[in-house]
C-alpha positions as CSV (number, residue, x, y, z in Angstrom):
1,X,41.5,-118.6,5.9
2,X,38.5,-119.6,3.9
3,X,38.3,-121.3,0.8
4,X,37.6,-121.8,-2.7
5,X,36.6,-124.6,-4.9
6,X,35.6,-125.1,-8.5
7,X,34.8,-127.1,-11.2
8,X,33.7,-127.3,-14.6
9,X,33.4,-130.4,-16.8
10,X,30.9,-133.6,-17.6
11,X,30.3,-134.7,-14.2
12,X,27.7,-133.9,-11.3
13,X,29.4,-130.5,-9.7
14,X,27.5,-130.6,-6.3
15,X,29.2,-133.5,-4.9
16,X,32.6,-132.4,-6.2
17,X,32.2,-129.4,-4.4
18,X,31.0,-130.4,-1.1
19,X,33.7,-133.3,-1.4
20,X,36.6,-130.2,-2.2
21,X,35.3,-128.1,0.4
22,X,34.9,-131.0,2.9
23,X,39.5,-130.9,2.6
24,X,39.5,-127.2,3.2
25,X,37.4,-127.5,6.4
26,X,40.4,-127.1,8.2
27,X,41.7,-123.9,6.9
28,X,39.1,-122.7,9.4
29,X,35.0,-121.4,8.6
30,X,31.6,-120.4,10.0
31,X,29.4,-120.8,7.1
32,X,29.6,-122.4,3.2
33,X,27.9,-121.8,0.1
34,X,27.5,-123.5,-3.3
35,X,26.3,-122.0,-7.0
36,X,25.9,-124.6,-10.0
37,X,24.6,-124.3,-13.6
38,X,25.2,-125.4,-16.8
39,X,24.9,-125.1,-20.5
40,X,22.0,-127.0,-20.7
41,X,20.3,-125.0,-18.1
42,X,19.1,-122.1,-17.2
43,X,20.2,-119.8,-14.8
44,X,22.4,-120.2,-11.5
45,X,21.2,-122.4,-8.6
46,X,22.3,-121.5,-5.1
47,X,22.8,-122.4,-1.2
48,X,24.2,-121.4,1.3
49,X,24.5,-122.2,5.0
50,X,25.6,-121.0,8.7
51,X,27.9,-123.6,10.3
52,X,29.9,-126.4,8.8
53,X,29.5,-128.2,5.7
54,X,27.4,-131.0,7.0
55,X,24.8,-128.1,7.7
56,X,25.2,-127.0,3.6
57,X,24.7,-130.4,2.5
58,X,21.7,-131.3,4.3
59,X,20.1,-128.3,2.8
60,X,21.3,-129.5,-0.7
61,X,18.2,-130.8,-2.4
62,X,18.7,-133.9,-4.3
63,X,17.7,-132.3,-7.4
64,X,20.5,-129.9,-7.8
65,X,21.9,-130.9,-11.0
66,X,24.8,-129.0,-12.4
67,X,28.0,-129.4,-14.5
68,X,29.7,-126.1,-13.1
69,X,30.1,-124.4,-10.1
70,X,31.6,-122.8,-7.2
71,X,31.8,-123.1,-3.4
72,X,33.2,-121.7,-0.6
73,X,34.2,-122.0,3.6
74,X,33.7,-118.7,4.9
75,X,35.7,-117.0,7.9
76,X,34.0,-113.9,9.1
77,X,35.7,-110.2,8.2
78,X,33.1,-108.1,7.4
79,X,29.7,-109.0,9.4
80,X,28.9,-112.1,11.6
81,X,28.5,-115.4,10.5
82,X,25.4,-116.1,9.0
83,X,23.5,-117.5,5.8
84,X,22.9,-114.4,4.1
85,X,26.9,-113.2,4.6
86,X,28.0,-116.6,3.4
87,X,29.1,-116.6,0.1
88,X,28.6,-117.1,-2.9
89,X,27.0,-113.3,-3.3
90,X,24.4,-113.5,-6.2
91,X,23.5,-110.0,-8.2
92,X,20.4,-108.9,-8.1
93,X,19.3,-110.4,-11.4
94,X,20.7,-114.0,-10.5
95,X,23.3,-113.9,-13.1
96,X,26.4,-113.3,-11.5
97,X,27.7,-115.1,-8.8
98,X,31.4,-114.7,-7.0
99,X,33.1,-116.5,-4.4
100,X,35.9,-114.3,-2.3
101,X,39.2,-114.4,-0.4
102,X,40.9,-112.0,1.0
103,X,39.3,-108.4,1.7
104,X,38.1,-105.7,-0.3
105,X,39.6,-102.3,1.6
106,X,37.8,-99.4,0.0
107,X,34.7,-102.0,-0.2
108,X,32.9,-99.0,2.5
109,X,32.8,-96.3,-0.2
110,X,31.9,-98.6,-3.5
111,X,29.3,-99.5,-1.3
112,X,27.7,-96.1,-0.2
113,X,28.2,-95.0,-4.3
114,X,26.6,-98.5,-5.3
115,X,23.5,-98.0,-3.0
116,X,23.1,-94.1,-3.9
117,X,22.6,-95.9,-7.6
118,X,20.0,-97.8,-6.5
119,X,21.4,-101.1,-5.6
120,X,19.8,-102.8,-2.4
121,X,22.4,-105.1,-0.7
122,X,21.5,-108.3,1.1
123,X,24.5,-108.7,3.0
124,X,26.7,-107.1,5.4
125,X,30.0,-108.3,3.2
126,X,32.8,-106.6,1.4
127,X,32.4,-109.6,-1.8
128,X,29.3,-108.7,-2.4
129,X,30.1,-105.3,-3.7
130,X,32.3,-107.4,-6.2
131,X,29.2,-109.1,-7.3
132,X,27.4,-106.0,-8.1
133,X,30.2,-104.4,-10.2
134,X,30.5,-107.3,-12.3
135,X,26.7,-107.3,-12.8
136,X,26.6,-104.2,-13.8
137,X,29.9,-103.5,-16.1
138,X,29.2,-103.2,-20.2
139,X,32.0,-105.4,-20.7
140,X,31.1,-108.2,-23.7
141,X,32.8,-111.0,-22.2
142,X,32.8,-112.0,-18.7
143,X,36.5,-111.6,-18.5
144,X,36.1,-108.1,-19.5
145,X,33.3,-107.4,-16.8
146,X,35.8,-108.8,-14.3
147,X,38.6,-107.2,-15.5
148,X,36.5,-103.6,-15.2
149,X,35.7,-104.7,-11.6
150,X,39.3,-104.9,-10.4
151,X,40.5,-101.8,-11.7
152,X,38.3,-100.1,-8.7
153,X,39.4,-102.7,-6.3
154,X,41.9,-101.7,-3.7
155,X,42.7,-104.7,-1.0
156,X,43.2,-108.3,-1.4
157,X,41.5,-111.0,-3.5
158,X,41.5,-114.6,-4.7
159,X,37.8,-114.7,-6.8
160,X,35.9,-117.1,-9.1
161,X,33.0,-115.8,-11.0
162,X,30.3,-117.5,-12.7
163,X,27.9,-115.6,-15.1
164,X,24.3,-117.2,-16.0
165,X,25.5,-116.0,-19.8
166,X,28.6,-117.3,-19.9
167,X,28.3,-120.5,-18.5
168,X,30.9,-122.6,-20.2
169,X,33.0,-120.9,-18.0
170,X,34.6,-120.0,-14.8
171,X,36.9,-116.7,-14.5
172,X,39.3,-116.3,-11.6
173,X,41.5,-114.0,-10.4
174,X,43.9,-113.8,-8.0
175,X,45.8,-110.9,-6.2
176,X,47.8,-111.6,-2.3
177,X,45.2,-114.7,-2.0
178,X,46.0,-117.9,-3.3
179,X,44.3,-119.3,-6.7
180,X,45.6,-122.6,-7.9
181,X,44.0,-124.5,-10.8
182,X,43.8,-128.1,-11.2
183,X,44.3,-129.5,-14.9
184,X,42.0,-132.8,-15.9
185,X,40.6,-134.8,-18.6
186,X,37.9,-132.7,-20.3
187,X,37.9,-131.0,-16.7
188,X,39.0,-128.4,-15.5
189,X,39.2,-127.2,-11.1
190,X,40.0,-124.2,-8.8
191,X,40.5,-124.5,-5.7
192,X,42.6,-121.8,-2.8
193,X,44.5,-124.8,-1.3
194,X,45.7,-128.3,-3.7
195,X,44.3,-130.0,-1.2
196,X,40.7,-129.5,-2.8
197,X,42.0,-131.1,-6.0
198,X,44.9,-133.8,-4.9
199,X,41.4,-136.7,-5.6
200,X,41.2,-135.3,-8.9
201,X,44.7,-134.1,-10.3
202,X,48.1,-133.8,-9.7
203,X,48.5,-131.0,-12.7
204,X,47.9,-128.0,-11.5
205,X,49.0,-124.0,-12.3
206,X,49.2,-121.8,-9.6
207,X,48.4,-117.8,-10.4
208,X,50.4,-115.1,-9.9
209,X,49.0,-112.1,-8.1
210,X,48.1,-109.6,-10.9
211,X,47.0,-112.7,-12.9
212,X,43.6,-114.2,-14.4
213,X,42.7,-117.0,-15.4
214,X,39.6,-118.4,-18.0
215,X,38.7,-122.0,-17.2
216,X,36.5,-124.5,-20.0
217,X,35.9,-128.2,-19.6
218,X,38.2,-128.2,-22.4
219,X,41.3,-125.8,-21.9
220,X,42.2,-122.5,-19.9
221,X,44.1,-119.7,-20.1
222,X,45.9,-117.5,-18.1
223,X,46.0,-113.6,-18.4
224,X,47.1,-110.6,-16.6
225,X,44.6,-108.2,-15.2
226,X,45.5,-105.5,-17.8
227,X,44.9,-108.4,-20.6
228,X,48.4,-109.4,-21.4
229,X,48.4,-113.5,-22.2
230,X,51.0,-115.1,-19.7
231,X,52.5,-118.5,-20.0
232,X,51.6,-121.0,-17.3
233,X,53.2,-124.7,-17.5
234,X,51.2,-127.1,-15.1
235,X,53.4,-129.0,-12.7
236,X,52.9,-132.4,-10.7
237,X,52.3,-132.1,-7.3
238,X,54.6,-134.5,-4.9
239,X,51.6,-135.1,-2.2
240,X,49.1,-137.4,-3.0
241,X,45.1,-137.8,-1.8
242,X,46.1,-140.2,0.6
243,X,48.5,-137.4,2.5
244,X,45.1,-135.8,3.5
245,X,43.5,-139.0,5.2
246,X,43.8,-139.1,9.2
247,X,45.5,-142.5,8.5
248,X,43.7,-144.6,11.6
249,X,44.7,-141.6,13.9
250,X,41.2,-140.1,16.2
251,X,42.9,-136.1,14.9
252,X,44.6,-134.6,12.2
253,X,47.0,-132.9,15.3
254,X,47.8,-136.2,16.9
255,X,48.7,-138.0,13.1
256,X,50.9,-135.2,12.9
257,X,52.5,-135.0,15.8
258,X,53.5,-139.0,15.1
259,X,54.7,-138.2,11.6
260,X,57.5,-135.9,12.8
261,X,60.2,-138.7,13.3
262,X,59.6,-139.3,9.2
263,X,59.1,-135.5,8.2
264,X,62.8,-135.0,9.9
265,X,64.1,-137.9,7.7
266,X,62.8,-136.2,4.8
267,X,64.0,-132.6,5.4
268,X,67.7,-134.3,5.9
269,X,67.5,-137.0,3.2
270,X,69.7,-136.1,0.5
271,X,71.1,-133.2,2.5
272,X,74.2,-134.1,4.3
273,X,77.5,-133.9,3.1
274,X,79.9,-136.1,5.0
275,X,83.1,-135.2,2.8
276,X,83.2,-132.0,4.0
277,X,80.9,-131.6,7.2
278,X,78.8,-129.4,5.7
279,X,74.9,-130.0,3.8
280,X,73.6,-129.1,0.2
281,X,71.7,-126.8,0.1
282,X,71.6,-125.9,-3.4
283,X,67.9,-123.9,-3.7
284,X,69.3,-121.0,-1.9
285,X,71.1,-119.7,-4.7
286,X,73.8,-118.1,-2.4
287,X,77.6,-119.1,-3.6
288,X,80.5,-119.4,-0.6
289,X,81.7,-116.0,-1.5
290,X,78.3,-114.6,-1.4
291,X,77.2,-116.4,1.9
292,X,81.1,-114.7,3.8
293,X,79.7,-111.5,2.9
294,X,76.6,-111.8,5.1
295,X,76.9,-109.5,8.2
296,X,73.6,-110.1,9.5
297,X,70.2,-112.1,9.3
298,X,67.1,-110.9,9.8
299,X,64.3,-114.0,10.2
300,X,60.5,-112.8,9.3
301,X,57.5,-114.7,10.2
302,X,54.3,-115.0,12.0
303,X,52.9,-117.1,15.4
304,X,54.8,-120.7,15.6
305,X,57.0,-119.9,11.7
306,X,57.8,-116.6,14.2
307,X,59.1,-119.1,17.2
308,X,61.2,-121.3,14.7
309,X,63.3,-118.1,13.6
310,X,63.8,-117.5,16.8
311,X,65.2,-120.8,17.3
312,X,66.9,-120.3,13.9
313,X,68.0,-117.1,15.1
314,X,70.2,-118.6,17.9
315,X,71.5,-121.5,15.8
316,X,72.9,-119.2,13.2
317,X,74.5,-117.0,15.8
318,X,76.2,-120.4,17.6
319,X,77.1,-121.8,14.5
320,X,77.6,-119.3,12.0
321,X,79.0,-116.7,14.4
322,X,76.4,-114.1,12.3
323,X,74.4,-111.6,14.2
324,X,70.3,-112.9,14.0
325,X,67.4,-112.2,15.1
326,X,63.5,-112.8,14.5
327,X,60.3,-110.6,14.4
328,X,57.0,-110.7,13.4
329,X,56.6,-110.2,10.1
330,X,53.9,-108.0,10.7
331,X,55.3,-105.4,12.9
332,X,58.1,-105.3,10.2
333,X,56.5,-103.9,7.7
334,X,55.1,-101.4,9.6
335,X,57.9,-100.2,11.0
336,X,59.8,-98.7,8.4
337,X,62.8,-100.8,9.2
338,X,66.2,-99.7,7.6
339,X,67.3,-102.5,4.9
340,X,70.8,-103.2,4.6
341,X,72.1,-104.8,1.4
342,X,75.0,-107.2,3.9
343,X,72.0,-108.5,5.9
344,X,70.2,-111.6,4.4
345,X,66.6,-111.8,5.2
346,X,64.9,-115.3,6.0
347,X,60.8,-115.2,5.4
348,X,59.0,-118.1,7.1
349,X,55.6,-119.6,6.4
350,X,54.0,-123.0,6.2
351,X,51.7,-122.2,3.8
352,X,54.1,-120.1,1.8
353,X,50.8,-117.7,1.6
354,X,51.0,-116.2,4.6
355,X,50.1,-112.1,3.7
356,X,52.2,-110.4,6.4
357,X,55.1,-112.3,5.3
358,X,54.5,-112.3,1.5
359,X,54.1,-108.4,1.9
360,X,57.4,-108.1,3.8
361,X,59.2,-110.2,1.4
362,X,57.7,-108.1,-1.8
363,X,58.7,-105.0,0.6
364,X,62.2,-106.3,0.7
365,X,62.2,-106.9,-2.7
366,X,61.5,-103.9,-4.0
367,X,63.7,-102.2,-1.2
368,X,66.9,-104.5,-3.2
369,X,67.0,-106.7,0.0
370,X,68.5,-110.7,-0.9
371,X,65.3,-112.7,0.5
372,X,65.4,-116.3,1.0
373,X,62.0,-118.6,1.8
374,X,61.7,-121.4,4.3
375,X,58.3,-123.0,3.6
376,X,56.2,-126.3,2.5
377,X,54.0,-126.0,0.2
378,X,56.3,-126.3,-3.5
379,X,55.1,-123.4,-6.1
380,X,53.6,-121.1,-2.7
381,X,53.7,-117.2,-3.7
382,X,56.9,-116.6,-0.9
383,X,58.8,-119.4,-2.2
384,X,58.3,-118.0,-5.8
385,X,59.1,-114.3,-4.6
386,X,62.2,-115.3,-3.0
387,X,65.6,-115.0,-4.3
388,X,66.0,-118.6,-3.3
389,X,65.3,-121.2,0.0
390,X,64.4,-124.4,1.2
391,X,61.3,-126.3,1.3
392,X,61.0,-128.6,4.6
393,X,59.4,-131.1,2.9
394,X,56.6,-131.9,6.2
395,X,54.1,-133.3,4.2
396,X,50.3,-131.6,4.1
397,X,49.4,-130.6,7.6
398,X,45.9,-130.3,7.9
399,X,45.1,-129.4,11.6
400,X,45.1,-125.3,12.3
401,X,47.5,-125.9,14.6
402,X,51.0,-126.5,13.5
403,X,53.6,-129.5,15.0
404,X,55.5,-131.1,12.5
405,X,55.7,-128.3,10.5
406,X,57.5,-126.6,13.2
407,X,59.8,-128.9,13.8
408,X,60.5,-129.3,10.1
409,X,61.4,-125.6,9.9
410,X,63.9,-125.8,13.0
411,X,65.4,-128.8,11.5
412,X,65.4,-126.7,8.5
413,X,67.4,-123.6,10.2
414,X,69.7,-125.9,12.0
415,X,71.2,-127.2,8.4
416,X,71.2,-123.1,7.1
417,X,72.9,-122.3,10.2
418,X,75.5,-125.3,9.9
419,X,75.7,-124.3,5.7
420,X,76.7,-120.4,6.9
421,X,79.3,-121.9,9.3
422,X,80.8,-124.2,7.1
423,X,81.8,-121.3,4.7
424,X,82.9,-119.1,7.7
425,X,84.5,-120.3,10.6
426,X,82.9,-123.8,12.3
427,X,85.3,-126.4,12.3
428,X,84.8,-129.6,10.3
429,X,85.0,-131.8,13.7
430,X,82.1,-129.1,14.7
431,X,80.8,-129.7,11.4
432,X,80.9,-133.5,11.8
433,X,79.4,-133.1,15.6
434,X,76.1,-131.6,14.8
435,X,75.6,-133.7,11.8
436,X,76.0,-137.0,14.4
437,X,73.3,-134.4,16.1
438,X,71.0,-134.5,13.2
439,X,71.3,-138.1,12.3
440,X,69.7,-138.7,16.1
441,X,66.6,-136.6,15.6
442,X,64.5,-139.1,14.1
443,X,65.1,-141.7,16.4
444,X,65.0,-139.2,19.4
445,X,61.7,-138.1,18.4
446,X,60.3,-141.7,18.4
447,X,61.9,-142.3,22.0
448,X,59.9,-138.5,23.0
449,X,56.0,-140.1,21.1
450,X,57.1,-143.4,23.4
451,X,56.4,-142.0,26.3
452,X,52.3,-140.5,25.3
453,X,51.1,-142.4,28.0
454,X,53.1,-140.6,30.2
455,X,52.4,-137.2,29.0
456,X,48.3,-138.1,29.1
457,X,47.9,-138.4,32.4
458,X,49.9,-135.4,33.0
459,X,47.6,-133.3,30.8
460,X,44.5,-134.8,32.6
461,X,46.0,-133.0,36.0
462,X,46.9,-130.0,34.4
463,X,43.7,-129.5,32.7
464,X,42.2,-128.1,35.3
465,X,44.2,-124.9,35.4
466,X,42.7,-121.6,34.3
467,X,46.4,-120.1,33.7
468,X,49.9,-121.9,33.0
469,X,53.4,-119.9,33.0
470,X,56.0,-121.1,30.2
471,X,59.4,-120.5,30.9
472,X,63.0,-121.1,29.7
473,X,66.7,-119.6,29.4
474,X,68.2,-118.0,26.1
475,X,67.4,-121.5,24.3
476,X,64.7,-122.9,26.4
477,X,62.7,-119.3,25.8
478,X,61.5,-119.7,22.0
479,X,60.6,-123.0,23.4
480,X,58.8,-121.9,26.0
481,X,56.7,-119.5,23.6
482,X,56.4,-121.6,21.3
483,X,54.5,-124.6,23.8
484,X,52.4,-121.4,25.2
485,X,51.2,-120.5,22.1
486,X,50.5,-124.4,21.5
487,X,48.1,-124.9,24.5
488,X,46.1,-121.6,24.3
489,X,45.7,-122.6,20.5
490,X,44.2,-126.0,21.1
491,X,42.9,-126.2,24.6
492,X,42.2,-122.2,25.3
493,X,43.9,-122.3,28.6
494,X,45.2,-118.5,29.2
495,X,49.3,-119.1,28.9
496,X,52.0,-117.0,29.0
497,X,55.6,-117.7,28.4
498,X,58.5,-115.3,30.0
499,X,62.3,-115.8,30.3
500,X,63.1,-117.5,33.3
501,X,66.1,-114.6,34.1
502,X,62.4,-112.7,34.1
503,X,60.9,-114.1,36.7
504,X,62.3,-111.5,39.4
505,X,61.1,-108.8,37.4
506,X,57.3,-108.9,37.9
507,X,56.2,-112.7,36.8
508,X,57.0,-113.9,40.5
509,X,53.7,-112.1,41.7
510,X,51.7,-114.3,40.1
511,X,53.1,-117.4,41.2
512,X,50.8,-119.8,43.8
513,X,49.4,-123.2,43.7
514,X,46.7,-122.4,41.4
515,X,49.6,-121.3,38.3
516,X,51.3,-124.3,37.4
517,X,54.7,-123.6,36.0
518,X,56.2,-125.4,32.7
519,X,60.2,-125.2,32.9
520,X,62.6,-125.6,30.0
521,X,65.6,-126.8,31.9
522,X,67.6,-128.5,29.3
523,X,71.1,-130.0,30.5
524,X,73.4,-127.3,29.2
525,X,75.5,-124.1,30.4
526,X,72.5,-122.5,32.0
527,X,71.3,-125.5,34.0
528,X,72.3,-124.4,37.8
529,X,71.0,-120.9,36.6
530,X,67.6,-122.8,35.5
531,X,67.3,-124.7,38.4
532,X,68.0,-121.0,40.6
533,X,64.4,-120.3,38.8
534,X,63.2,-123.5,39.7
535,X,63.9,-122.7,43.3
536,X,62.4,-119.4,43.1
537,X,58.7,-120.9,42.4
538,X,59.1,-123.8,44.9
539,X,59.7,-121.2,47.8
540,X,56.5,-119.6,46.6
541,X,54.6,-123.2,46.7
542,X,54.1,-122.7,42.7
543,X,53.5,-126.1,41.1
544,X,56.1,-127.1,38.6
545,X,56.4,-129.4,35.3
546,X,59.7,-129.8,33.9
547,X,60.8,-130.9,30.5
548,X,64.5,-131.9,30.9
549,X,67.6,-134.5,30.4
550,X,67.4,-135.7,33.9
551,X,65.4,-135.5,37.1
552,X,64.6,-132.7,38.4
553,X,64.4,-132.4,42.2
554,X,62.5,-129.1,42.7
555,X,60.1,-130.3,40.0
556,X,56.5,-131.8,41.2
557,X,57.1,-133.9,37.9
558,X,60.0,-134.2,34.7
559,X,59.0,-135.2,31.0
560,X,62.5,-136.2,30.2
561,X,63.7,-135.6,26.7
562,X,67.2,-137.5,25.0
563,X,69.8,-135.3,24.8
564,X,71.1,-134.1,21.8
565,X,74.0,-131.5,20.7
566,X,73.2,-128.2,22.7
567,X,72.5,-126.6,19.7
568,X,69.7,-128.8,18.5
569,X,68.0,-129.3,22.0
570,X,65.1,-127.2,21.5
571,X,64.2,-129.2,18.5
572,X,63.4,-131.7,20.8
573,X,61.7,-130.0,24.0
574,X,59.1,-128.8,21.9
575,X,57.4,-131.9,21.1
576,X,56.3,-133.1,24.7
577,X,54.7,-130.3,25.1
578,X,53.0,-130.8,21.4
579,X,51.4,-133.7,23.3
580,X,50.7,-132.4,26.7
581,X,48.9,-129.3,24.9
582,X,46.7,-132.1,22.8
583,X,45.7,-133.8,25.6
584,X,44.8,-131.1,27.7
585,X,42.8,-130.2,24.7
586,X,41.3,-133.8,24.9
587,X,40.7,-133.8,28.0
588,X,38.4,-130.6,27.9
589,X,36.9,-131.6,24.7
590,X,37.7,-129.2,22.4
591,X,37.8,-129.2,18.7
592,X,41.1,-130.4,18.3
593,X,41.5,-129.6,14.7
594,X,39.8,-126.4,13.9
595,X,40.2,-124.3,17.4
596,X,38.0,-121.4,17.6
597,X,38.3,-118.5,16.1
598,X,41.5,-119.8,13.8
599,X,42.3,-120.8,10.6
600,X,45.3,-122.7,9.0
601,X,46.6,-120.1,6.0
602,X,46.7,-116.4,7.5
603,X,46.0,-114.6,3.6
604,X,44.3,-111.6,5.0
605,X,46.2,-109.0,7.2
């Protein structure tokens, strides 16, 4: 959700920033801003603009000469979208100017004491309050008029500030919103997502919350909030600029969706242990002694990371023969749950940012709890507050809506819930099937992208529909959630996904020709009970799409999906529907890649 980019250095700064926030157009915006100076000028230069970034650079004038400055993709929280909410927020005076993530929760009241002092507001933001504060702090230094700021700050923040007096420098700071800092040659960058800087550098520090950070075309250093120097080592970065491009594909979602077969091969690669049936898994810093004592797992994440524990959930219970379960990260922390010290908790996020799960996982933390991360992005806040994990190694995904990523994680589970086995009770001929299992995925998943053709014409039909029912059985259900959540995402067709044991229980009112059903029927124990559904919406002339091993007969049509171990079946089931809910979306001419109303990196509650 929004984003942040700066630079300071030798070169021209507009076109660096309108490049950097051209990548983080997919986190999701309404409106964008830029602010530029430099030591040999004076005074800060802004604009700022309703819509995308095309709209801010037309209005860019072609002298805007600059060697520093910030930018930034809005996504509205506090008032609509429009140019005078975008950001940056300029003070009254023109000499400070901030760019904001996150929000600001006792922004109301700094506000009503700001304006009973006098100060007229030209916005209906929470940032802009920041920009006021800073203005008008005695601090010396500009890191000491920021510093002053956040000490009456209550909520969430990732910031850059420039100052018209201070500008051979940029200060940021960074608490529950992601800051990461590029390192270059005489040149520094910020940016809220690397993929603002991966054209630039590969070097990059990424803050702590509590932490600040002084950038010169020259050096930087890093700081807590209360002053304290801290020590940041830059690391390299394993994606490169070329991870970002859309690679001769019309959509970031449909590149993705053809790169799962390779993401898979990554997540396993180096993995699999064939002496002993099990894998390595050597990040989650949990010995065999350590892992017997587990009596439960508890899996925490949000929307599709949410559906992946769900599937993870089952796995580890099949496998591992350990009670799990998944919930929403954000009803979790909420709810007061009770922590037990034998239950291992598994937080789950793409971006590794995510804030309901990064504040469950500091909740757990501080509550003793042993916390392991599941996430992609290396260096990410969760997979540095965790005790230990696994990264799925996906690769950058770019479109709002998540495929490979999801798939990745699943893949992901499936090796923690053969890793917990292994030290328990799964057999090593178990052990040896489902690694045979996961040796097929790749290969499977390219026989599932085979059949697009297929699949296109089916989402042409199905376009049409106002409303589409989801359903599946005990493994077939996170599936079935999961592909619901997929097409209202992308195509914003209304969809709802139930168990198919459910159907009897209110859903069957809603059935009739005009509600087309999607079935999870995969080819396991549960099949003659799936198909009992199946029968149940036929006699009520419902119209039915089926994603299964073979044939249906009570289906009006069957995607048919390889089959696998029954464990590792809903790895696959998803991904058809990845492509049905992309072409529906095609097909009604929607903005494939940034849907409505979304964004990629959930860092505001």
């Amino acid at each position: 959700m929004c984003g942040i980019v700066g630079y300071i250095g030798r070169r021209d700064v507009a076109p660096l920033l309108l490049e950097g926030l051209q990548r983080l157009e997919y986190r999701g915006y309404d409106s964008a801003g830029l602010v530029v100076t430099s030591p040999k000028t004076a005074g800060l230069k802004m604009v700022k603009a309703k819509g995308r970034v095309r709209d801010l650079e037309a209005r860019v004038p072609k002298r805007f000469a600059g060697t520093t400055g910030i930018a930034h993709t809005r996504w509205a929280t506090h008032g609509a979208p429009s140019d005078e909410n975008a950001h940056p927020h300029m003070s009254a005076d023109n000499k400070v100017a901030v760019v904001h993530n996150g929000i600001i929760d006792n922004a109301s009241d700094l506000r009503k004491k700001l304006e009973a002092e006098g100060v007229e507001f030209l916005s209906e933001t929470d940032t802009e309050v920041l920009t006021h504060l800073i203005a008008r702090s005695q601090g010396e230094k500009l890191e000491d008029k920021v510093r002053e700021t956040l000490r009456v700050i209550e909520g969430t923040y990732g910031i850059a500030v420039m100052h018209a007096d201070h500008a051979d420098r940029i200060v940021v700071a960074r608490n529950g919103s992601p800051v990461v800092l590029g390192i270059g040659e005489k040149e520094m960058f910020v940016a809220s997502d690397i993929a603002a800087l991966v054209t630039h550098t590969r070097q990059i520090v990424t803050l702590d919350d509590g932490e600040m950070a002084t950038l010169k075309a020259d050096d930087f250093r890093t700081y807590t909030t209360e002053g304290t120097r801290t020590t940041a080592e830059p690391t390299t970065v394993e994606w490169e600029a070329a991870s970002y491009d859309m690679g001769g594909h019309d959509t970031y979602m449909h590149k993705e969706i053809h790169e799962q077969a390779e993401a898979v091969d990554r997540v396993l690669r180096g993995r699999i242990d064939d002496r002993f049936s099990t894998v390595h898994l050597g990040g989650l810093n949990l010995d065999a002694r350590e892992a017997r004592k587990i009596r439960r797992v508890k899996i925490l994440g949000c929307g599709t990371s949410y559906h992946a524990g769900m599937i993870g959930a089952q796995m580890i219970e099949e496998l591992a023969r350990i009670p799990a379960d998944a919930e929403p990260a954000s009803e979790f922390r909420y709810r007061n749950a009770v922590v037990d010290p034998d239950t291992l908790y598994v937080a789950v996020s793409q971006s590794g940012e995510t804030y309901d799960v990064l504040a469950a996982v500091q909740e757990l933390k501080r509550k003793g709890a042993r916390v392991l991360g599941i996430v992609n992005v290396v260096g990410s806040a969760i997979a540095r507050e965790a005790d230990g994990g696994m990264y799925v190694h996906a690769g950058p995904e770019v479109c709002v809506v998540s495929t490979k990523c999801f798939t990745n994680t699943t893949v992901a589970f499936a090796l923690l819930a053969l890793h917990l086995g292994r030290t328990r009770d799964l057999s090593v001929s178990d052990g040896k099937r489902i690694i045979e299992g996961l040796r097929k995925l790749p290969g499977q998943i390219t026989e599932i992208l085979d059949q697009e053709d297929e699949i296109k014409k089916l989402a042409e039909q199905y376009a049409e529909a106002r409303s589409m029912l989801f359903i599946g059985r005990v493994r077939g259900y996170p599936v079935a959630r999961e592909a619901s959540l997929k097409l209202k995402e992308v195509s914003y067709i209304h969809a709802e996904a139930y168990p198919a044991s459910e159907l009897k229980h209110g859903p069957l009112a809603l059935i009739e020709p005009a509600l087309p059903t999607v079935a999870i029927v995969p080819n396991d124990d549960l099949l003659e009970k799936n198909r009992a559904a199946l029968e149940e919406i036929k006699a009520r002339s419902g119209k039915i799409l089926a994603v299964a091993h073979e044939h249906q007969e009570k289906a009006d049509q069957t995607i048919l999906v390889p089959k696998n171990e029954d464990e590792l079946d809903p790895i696959l089931m998803g991904i058809p529907l990845q492509l049905l809910a992309y072409h529906t979306a095609l097909a009604l001419g929607r903005d494939i890649d940034k849907p409505r109303n979304l964004a990629k990196s959930v860092t505001v509650e």
